[in-house]
Every structure is written in C-alpha cells, then in structure tokens.
N, CA, C and O atoms as a GROMACS GRO file, in nm:
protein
  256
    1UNK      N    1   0.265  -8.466   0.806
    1UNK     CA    2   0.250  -8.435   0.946
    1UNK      C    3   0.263  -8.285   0.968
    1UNK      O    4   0.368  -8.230   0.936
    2UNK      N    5   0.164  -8.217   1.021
    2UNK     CA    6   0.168  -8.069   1.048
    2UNK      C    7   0.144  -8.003   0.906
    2UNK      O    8   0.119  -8.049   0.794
    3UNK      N    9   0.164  -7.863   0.963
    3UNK     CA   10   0.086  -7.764   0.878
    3UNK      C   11   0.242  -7.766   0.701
    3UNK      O   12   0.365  -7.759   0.703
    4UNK      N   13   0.164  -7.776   0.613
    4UNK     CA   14   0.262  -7.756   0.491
    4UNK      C   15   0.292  -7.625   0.478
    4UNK      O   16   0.221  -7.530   0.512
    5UNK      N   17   0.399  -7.622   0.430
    5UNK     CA   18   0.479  -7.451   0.453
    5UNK      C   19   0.532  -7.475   0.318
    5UNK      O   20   0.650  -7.439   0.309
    6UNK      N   21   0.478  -7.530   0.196
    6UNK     CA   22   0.471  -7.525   0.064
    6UNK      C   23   0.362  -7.409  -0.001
    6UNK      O   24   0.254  -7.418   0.058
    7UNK      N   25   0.362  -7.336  -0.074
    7UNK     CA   26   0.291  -7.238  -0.146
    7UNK      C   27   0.259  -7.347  -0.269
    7UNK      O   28   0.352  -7.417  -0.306
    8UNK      N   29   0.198  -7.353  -0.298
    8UNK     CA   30   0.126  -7.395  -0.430
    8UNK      C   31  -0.007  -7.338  -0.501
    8UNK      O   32  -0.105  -7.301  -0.437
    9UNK      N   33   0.001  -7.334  -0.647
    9UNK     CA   34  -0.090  -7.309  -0.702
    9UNK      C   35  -0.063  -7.145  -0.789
    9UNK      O   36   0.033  -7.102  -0.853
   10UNK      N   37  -0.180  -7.092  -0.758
   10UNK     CA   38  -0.244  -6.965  -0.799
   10UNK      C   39  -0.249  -6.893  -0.684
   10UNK      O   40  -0.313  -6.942  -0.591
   11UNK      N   41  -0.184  -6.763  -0.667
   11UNK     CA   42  -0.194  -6.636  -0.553
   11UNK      C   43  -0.195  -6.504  -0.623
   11UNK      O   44  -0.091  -6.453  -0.664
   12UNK      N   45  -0.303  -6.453  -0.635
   12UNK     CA   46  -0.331  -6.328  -0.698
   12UNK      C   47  -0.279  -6.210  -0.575
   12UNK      O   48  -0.315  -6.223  -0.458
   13UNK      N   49  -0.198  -6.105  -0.617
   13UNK     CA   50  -0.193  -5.983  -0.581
   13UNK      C   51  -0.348  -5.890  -0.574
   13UNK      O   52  -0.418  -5.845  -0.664
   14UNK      N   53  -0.358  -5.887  -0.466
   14UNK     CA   54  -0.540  -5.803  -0.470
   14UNK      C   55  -0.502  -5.645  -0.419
   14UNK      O   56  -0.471  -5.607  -0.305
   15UNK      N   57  -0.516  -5.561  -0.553
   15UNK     CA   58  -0.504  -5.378  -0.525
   15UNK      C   59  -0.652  -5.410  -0.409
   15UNK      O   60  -0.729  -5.501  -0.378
   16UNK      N   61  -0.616  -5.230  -0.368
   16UNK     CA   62  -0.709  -5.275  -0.290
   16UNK      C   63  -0.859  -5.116  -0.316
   16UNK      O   64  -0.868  -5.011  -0.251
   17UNK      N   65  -0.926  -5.154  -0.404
   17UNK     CA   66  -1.024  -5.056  -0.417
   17UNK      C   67  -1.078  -4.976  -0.304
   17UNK      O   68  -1.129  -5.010  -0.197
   18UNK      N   69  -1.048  -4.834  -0.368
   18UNK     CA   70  -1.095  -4.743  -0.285
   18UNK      C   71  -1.265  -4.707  -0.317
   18UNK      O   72  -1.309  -4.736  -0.428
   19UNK      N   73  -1.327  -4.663  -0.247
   19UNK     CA   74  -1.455  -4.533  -0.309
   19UNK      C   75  -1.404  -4.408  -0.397
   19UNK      O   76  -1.292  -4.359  -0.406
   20UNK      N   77  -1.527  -4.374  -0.459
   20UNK     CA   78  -1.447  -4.298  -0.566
   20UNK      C   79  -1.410  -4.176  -0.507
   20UNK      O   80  -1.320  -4.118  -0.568
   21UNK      N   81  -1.460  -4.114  -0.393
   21UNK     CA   82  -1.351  -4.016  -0.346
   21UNK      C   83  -1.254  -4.042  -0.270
   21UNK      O   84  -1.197  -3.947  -0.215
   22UNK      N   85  -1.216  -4.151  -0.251
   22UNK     CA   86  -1.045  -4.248  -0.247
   22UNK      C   87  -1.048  -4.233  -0.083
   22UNK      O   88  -0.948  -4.259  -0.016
   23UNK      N   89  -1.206  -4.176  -0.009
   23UNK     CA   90  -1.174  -4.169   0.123
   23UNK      C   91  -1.186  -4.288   0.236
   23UNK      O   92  -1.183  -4.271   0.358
   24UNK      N   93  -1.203  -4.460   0.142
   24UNK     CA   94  -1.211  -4.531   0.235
   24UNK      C   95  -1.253  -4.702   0.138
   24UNK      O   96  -1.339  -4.712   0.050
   25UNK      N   97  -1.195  -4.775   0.173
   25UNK     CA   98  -1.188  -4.889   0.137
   25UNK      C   99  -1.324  -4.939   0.060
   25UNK      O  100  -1.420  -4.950   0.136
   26UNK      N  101  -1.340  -4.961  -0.032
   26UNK     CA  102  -1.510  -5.012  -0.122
   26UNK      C  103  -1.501  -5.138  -0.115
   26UNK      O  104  -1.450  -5.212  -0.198
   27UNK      N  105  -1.562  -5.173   0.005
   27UNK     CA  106  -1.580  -5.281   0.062
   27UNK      C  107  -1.666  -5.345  -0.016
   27UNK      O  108  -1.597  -5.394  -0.104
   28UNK      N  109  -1.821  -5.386  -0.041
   28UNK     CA  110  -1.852  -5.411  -0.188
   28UNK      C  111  -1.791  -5.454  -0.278
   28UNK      O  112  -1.817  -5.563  -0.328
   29UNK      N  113  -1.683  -5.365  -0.324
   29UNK     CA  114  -1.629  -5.397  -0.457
   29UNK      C  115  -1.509  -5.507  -0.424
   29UNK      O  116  -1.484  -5.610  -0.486
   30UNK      N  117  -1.453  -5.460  -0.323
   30UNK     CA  118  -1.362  -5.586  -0.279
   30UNK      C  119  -1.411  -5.713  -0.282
   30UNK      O  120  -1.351  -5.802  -0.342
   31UNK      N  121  -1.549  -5.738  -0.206
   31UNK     CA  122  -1.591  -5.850  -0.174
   31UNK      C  123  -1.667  -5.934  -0.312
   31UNK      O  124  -1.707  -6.049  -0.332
   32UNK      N  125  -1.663  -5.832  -0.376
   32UNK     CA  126  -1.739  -5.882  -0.536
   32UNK      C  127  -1.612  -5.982  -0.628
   32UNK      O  128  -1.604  -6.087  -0.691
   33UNK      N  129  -1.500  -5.829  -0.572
   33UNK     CA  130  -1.359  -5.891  -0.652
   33UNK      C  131  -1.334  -6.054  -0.625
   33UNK      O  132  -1.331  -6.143  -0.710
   34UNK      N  133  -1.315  -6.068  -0.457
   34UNK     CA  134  -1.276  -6.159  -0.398
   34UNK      C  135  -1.329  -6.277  -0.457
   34UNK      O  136  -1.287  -6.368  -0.528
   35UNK      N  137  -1.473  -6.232  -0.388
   35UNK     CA  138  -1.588  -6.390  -0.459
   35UNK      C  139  -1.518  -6.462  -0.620
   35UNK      O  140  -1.489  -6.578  -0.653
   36UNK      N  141  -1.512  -6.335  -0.690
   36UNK     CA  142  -1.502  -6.383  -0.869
   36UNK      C  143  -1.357  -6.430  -0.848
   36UNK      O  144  -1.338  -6.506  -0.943
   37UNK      N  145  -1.233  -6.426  -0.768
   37UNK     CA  146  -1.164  -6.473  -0.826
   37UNK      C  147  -1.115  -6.591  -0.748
   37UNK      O  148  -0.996  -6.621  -0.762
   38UNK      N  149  -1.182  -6.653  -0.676
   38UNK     CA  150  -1.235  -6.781  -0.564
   38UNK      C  151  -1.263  -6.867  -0.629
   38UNK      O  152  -1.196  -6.962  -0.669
   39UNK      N  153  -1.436  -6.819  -0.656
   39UNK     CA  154  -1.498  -6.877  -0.820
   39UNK      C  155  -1.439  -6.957  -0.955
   39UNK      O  156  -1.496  -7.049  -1.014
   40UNK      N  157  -1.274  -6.878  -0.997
   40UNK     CA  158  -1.226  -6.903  -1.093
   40UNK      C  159  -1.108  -6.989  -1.021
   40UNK      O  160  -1.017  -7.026  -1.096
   41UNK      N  161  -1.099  -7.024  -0.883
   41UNK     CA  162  -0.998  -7.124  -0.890
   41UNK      C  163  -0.865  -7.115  -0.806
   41UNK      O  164  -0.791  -7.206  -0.768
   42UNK      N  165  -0.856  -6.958  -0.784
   42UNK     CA  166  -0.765  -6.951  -0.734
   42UNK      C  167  -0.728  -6.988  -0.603
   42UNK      O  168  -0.823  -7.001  -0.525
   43UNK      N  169  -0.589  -7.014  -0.548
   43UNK     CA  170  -0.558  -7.060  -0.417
   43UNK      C  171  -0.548  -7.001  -0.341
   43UNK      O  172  -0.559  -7.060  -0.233
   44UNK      N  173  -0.518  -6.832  -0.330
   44UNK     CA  174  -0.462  -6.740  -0.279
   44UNK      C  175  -0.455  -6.613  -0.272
   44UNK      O  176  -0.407  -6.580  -0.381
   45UNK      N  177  -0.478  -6.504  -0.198
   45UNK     CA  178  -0.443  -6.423  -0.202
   45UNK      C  179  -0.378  -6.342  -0.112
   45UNK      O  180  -0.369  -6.368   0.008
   46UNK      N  181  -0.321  -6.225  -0.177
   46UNK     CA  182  -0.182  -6.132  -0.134
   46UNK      C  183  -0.267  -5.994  -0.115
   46UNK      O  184  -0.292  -5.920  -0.210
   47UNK      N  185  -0.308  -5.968   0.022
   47UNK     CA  186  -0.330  -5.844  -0.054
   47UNK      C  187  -0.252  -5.704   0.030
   47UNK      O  188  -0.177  -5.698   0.127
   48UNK      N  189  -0.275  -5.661  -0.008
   48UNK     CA  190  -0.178  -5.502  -0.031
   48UNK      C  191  -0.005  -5.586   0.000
   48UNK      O  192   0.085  -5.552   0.076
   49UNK      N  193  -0.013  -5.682  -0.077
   49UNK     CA  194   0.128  -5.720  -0.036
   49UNK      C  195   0.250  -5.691  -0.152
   49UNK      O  196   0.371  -5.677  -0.134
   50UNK      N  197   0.155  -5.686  -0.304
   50UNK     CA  198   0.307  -5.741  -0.345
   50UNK      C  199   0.280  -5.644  -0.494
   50UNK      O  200   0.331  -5.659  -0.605
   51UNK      N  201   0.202  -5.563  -0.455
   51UNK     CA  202   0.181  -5.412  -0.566
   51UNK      C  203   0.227  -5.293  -0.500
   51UNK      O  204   0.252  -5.193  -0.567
   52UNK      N  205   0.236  -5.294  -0.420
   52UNK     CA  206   0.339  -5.195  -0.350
   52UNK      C  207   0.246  -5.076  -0.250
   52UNK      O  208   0.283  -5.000  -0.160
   53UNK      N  209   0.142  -5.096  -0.301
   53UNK     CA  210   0.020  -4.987  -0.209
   53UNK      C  211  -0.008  -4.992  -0.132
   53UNK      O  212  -0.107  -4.936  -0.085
   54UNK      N  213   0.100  -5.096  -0.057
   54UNK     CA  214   0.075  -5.091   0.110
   54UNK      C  215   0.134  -4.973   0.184
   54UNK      O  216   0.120  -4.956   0.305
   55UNK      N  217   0.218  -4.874   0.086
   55UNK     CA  218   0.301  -4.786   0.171
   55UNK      C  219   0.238  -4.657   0.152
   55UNK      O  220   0.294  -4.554   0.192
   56UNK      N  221   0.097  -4.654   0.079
   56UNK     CA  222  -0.018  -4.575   0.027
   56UNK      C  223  -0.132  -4.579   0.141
   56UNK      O  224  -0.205  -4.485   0.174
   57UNK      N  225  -0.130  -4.678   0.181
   57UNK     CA  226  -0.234  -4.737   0.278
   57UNK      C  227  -0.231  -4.662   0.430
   57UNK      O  228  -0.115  -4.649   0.469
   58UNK      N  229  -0.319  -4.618   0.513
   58UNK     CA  230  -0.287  -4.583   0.608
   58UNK      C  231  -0.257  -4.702   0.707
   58UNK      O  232  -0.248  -4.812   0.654
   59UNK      N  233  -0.240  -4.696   0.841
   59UNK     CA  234  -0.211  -4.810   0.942
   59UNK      C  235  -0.348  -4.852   0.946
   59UNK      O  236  -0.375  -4.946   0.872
   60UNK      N  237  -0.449  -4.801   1.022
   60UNK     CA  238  -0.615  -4.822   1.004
   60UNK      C  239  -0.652  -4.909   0.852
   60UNK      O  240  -0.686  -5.025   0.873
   61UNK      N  241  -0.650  -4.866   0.700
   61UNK     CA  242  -0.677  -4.947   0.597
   61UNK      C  243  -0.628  -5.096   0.596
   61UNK      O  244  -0.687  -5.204   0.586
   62UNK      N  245  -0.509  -5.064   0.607
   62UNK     CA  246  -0.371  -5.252   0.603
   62UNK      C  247  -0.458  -5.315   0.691
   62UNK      O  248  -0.519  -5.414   0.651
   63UNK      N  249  -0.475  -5.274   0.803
   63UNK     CA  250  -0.599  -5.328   0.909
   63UNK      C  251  -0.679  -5.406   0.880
   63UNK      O  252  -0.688  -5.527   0.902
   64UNK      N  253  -0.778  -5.295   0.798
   64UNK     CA  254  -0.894  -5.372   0.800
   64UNK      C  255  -0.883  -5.431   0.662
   64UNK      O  256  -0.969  -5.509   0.621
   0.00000   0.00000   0.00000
C-alpha cells in the first residue's frame, strides 16, 4: 500500500560530464551515458550526489 521507501537493486553515482572547455554541462554525452547504463539494467541513479562534485557544480549546473 503506497509508495515503497525501500532502495533496491543497482544505483550508479553519475559524474557529471563537462565540454571540453569545462564551460558547461555535455549534454550529449550525459544522455549517451544515461541511455547505456539503463540499457545494462540498472535501477538508479545518483547524480552529482555521492562523488562529491556537487560542491564543484555551480547552483545553475545541480539545476539542470
């Protein structure tokens, strides 16, 4: 009954790719990342949560 507040499975930590002059999120490459590791099964993801590069991130990036 109601929403499960159990974690199960597979939850990947997702860095979060920049462009190569590091001036803005490589959206592309994220979405390439994402797809392949969906693909392979996984349940979950974390992202800028639990590699620590959220405190790298501006307020605007964590955003989007």
């Amino acid at each position: 009954m109601g929403f499960d507040h159990h974690l199960r499975g597979v939850y990947v930590a997702l860095p979060t790719p920049l462009t190569a002059d590091g001036d803005e999120i490589d959206e592309p490459l994220l979405r390439n990342h994402i797809n392949y590791l969906l693909n392979a099964g996984i349940h979950g993801l974390v992202p800028g949560g639990s590699t620590g590069e959220f405190t790298t991130l501006t307020l605007p990036e964590r955003k989007h």
